[in-house]
Backbone as XML, in Angstrom:
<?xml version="1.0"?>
<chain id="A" units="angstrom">
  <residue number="1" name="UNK">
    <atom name="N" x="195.567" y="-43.293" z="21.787"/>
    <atom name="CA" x="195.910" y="-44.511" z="22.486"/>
    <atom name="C" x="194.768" y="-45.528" z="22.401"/>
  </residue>
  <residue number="2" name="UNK">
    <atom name="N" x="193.895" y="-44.944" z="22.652"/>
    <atom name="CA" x="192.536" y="-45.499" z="22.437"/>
    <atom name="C" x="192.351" y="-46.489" z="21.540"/>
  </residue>
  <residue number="3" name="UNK">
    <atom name="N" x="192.706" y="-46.031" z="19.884"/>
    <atom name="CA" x="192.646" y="-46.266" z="18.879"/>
    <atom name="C" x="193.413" y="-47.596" z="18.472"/>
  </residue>
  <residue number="4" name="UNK">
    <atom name="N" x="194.203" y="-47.549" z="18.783"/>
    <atom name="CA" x="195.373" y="-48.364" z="18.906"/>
    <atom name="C" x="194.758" y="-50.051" z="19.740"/>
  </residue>
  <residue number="5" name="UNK">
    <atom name="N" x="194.587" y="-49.253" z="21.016"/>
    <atom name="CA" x="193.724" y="-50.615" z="21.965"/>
    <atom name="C" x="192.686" y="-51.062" z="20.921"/>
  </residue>
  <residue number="6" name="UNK">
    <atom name="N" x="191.807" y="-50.444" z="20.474"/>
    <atom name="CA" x="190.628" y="-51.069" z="19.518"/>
    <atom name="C" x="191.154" y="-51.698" z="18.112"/>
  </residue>
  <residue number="7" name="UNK">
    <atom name="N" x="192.059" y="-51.175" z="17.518"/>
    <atom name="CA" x="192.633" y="-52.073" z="16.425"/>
    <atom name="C" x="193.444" y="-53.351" z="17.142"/>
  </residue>
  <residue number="8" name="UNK">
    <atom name="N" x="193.687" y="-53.665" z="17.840"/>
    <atom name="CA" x="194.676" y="-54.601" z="18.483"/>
    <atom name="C" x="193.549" y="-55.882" z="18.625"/>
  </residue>
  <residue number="9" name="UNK">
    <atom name="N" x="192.441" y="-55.069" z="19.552"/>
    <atom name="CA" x="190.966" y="-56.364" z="19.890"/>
    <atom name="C" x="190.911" y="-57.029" z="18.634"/>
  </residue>
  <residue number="10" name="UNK">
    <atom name="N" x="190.660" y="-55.817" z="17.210"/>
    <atom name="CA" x="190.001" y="-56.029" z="16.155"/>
    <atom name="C" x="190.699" y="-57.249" z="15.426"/>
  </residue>
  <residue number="11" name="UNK">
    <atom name="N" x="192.177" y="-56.932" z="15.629"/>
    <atom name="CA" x="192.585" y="-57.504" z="14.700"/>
    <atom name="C" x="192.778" y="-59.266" z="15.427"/>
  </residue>
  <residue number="12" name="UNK">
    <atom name="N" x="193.055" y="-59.202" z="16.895"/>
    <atom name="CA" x="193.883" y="-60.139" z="17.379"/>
    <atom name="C" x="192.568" y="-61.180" z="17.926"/>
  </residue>
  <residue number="13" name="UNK">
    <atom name="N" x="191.553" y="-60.604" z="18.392"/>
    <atom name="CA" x="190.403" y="-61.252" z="18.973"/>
    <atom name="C" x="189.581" y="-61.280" z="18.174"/>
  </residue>
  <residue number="14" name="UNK">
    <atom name="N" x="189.163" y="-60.251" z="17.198"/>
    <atom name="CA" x="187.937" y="-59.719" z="16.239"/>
    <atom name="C" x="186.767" y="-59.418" z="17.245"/>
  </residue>
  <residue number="15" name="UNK">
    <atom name="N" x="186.953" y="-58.339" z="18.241"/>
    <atom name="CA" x="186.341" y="-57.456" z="18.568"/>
    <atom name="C" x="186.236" y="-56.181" z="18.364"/>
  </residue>
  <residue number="16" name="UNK">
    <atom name="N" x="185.450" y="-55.865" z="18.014"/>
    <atom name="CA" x="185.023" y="-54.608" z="17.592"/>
    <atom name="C" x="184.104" y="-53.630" z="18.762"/>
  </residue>
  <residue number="17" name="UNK">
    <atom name="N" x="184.792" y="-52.697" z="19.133"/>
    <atom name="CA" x="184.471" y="-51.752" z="20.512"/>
    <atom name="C" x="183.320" y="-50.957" z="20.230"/>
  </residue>
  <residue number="18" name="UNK">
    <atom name="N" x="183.518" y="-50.384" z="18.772"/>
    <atom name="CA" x="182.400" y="-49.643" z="18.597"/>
    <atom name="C" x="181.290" y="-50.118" z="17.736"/>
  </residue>
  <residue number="19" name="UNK">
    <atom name="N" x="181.610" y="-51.102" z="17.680"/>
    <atom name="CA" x="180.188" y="-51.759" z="17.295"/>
    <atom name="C" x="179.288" y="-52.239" z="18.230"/>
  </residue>
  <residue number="20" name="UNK">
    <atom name="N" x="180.330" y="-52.893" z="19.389"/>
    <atom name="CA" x="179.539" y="-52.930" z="21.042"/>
    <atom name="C" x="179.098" y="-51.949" z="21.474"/>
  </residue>
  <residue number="21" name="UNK">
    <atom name="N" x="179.801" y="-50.345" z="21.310"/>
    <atom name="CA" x="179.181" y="-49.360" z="21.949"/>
    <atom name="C" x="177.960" y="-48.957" z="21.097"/>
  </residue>
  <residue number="22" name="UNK">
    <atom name="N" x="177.752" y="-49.092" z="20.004"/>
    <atom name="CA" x="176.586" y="-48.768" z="19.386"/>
    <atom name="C" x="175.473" y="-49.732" z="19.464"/>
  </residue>
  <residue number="23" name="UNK">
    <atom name="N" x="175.690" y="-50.674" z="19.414"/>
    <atom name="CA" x="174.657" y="-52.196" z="19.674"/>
    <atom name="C" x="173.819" y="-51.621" z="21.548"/>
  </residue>
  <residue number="24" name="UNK">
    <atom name="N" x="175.077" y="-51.331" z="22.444"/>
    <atom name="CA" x="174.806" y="-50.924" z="23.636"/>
    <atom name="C" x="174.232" y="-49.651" z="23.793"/>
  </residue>
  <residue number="25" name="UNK">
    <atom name="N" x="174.440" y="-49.050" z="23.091"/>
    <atom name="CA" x="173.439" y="-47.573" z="23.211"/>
    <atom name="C" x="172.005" y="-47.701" z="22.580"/>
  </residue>
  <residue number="26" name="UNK">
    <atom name="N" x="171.796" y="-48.774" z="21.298"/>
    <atom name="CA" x="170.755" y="-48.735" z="20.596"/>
    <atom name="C" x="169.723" y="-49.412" z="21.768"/>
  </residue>
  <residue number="27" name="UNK">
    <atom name="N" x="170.208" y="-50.396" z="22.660"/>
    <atom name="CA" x="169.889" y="-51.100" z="22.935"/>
    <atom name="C" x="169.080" y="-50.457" z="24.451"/>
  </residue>
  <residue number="28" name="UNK">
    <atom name="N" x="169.869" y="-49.281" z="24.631"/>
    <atom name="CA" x="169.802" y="-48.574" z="26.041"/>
    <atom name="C" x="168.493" y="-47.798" z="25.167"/>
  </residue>
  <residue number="29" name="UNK">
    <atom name="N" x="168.663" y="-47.192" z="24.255"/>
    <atom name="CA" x="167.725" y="-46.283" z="23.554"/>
    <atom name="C" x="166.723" y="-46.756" z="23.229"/>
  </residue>
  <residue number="30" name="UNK">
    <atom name="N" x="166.299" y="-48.087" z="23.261"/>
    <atom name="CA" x="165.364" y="-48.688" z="22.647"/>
    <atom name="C" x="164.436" y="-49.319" z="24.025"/>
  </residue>
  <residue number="31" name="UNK">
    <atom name="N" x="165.242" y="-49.717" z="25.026"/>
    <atom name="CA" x="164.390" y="-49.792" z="26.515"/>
    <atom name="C" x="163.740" y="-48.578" z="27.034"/>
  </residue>
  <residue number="32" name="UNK">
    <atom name="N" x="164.749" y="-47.492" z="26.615"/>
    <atom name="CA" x="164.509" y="-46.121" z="27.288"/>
    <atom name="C" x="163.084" y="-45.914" z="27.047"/>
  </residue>
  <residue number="33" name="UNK">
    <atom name="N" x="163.027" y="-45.881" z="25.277"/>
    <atom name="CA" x="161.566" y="-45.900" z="24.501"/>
    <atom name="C" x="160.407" y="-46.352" z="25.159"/>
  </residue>
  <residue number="34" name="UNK">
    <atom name="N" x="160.798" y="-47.896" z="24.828"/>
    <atom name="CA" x="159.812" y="-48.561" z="25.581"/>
    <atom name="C" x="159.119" y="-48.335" z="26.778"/>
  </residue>
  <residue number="35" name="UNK">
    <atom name="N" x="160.040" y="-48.340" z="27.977"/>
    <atom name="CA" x="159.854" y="-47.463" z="29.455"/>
    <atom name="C" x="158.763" y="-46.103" z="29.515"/>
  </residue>
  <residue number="36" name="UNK">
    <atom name="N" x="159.254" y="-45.153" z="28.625"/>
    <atom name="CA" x="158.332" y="-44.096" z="28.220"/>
    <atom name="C" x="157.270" y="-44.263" z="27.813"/>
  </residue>
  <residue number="37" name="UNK">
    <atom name="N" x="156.785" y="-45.270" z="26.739"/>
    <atom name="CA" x="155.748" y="-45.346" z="26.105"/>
    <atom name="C" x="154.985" y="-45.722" z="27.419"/>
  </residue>
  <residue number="38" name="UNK">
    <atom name="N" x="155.221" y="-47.006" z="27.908"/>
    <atom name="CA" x="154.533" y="-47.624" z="29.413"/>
    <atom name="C" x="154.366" y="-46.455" z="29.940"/>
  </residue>
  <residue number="39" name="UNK">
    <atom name="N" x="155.024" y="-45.428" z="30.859"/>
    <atom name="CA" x="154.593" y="-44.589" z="31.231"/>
    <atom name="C" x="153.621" y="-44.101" z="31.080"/>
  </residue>
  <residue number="40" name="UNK">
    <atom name="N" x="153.826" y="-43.486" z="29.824"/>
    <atom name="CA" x="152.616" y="-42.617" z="28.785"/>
    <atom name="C" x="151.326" y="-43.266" z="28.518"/>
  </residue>
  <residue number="41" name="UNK">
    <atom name="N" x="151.163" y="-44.856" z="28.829"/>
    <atom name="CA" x="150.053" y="-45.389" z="29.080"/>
    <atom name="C" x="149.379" y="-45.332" z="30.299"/>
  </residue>
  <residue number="42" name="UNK">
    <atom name="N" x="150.500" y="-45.392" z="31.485"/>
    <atom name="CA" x="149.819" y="-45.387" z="32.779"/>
    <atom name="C" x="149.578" y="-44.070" z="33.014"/>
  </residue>
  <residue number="43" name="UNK">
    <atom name="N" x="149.845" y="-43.196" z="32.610"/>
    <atom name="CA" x="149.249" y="-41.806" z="32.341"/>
    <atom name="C" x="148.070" y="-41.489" z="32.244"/>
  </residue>
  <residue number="44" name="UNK">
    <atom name="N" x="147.861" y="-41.756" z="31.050"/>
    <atom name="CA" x="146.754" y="-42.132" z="30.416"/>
    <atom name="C" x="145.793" y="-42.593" z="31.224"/>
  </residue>
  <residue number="45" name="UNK">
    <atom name="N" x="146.233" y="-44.047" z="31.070"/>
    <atom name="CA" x="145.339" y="-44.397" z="32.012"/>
    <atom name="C" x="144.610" y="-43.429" z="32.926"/>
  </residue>
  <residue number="46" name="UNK">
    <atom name="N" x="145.695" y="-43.054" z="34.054"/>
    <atom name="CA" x="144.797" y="-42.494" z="35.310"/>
    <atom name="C" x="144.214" y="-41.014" z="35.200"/>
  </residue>
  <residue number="47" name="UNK">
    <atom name="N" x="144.769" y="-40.361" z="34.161"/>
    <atom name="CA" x="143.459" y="-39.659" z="33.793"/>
    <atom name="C" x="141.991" y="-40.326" z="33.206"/>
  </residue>
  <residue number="48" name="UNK">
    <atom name="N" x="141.882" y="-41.254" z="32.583"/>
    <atom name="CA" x="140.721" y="-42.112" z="31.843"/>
    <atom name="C" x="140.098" y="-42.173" z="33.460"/>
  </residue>
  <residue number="49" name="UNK">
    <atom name="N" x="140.642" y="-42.947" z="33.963"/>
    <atom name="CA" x="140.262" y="-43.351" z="35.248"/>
    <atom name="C" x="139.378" y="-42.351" z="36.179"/>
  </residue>
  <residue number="50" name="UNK">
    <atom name="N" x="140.222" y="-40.741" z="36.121"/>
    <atom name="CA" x="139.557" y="-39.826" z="36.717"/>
    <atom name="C" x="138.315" y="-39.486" z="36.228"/>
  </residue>
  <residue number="51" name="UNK">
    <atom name="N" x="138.044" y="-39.718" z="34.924"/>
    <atom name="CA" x="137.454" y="-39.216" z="33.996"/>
    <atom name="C" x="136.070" y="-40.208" z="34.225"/>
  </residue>
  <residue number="52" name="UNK">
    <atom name="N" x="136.094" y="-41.072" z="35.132"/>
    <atom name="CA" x="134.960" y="-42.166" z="35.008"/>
    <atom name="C" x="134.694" y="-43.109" z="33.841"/>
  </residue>
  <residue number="53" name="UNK">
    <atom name="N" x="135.843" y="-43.329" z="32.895"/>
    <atom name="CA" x="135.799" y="-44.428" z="32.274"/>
    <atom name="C" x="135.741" y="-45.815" z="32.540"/>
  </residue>
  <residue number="54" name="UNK">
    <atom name="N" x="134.931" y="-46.811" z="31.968"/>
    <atom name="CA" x="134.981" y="-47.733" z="32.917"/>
    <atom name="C" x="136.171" y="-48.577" z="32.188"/>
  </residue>
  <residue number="55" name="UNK">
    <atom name="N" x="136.571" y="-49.575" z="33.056"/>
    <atom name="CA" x="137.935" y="-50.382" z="33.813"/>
    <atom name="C" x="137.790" y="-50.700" z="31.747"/>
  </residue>
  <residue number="56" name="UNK">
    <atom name="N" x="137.039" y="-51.607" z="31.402"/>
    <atom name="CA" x="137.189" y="-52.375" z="29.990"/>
    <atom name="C" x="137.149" y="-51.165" z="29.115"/>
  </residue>
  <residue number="57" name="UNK">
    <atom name="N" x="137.008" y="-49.926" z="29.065"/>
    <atom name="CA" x="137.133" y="-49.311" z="27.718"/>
    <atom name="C" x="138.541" y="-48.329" z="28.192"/>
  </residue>
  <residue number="58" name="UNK">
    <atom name="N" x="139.273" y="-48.297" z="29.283"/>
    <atom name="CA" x="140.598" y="-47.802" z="29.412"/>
    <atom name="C" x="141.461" y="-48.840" z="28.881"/>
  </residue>
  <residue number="59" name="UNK">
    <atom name="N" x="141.230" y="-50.412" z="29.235"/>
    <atom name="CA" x="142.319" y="-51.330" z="29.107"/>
    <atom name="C" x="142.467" y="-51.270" z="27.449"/>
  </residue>
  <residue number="60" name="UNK">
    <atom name="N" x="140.847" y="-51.007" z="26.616"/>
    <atom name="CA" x="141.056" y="-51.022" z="25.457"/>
    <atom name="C" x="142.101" y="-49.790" z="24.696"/>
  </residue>
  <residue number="61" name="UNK">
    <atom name="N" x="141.570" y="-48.744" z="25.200"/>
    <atom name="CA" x="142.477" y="-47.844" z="25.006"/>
    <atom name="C" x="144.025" y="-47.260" z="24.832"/>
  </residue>
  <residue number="62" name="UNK">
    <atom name="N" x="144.448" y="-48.133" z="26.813"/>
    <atom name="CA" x="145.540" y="-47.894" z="26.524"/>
    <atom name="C" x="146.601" y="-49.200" z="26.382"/>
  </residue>
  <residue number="63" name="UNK">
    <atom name="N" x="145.571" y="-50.127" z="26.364"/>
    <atom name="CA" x="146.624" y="-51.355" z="26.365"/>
    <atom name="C" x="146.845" y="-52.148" z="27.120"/>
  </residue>
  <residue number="64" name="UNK">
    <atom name="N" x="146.842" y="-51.144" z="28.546"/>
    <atom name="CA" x="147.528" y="-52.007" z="29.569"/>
    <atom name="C" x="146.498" y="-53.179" z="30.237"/>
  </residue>
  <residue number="65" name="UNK">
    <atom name="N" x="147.074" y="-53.677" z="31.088"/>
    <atom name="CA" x="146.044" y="-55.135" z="31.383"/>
    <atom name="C" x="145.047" y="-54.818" z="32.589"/>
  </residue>
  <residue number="66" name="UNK">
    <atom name="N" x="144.263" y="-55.362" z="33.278"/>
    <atom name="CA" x="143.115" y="-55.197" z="33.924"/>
    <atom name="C" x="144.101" y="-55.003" z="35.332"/>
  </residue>
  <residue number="67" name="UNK">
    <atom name="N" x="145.220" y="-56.215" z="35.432"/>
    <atom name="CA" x="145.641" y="-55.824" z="36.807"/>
    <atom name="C" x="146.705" y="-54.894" z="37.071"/>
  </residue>
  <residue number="68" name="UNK">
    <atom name="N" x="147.154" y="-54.386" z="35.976"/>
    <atom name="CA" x="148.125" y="-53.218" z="36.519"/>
    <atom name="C" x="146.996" y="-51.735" z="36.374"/>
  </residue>
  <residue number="69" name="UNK">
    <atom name="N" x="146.199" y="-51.826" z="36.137"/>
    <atom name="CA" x="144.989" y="-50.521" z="36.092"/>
    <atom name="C" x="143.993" y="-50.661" z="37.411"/>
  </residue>
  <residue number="70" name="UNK">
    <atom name="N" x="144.347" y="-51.969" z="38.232"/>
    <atom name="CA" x="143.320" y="-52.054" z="39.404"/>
    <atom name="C" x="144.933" y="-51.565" z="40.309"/>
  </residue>
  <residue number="71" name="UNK">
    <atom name="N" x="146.022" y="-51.232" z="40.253"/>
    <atom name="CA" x="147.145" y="-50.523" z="41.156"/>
    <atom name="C" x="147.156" y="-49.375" z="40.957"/>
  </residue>
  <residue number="72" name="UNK">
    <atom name="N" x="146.477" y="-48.404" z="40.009"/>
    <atom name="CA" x="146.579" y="-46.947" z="39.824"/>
    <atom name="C" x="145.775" y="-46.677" z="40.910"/>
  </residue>
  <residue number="73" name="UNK">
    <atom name="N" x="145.988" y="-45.421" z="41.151"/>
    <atom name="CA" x="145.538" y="-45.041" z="41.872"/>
    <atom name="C" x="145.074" y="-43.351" z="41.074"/>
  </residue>
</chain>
């Protein structure tokens, strides 16, 4: 039935369902990434941090900026 609804968009509107659902998943998959990596910096980070690194050779390290590394805790 499904199938049917998506040829109908395709043909009558020129929408294409699964090209939205794939554009929308890449798109979910590709924030997801991103999100993680950030994580994996502020990670980082606050071990560096434990570690007595000072503030300018963590930011170099992991990237992140001076004022989201003065909120770690």
């Amino acid at each position: 039935m499904r199938g049917i609804f998506d040829k109908k968009l395709k043909e009558e509107r020129n929408i294409n369902i699964k090209e939205i659902e794939n554009n929308s998943y890449n798109n979910g998959y590709d924030d997801g990434k991103s999100d993680g990596e950030y994580e994996m910096q502020i990670e980082i980070a606050k071990k560096l941090k434990k570690a007595n690194l000072s503030n300018n050779e963590i930011v170099e390290i992991t990237g992140i900026s001076q004022e989201v590394l003065k909120d770690l805790n």
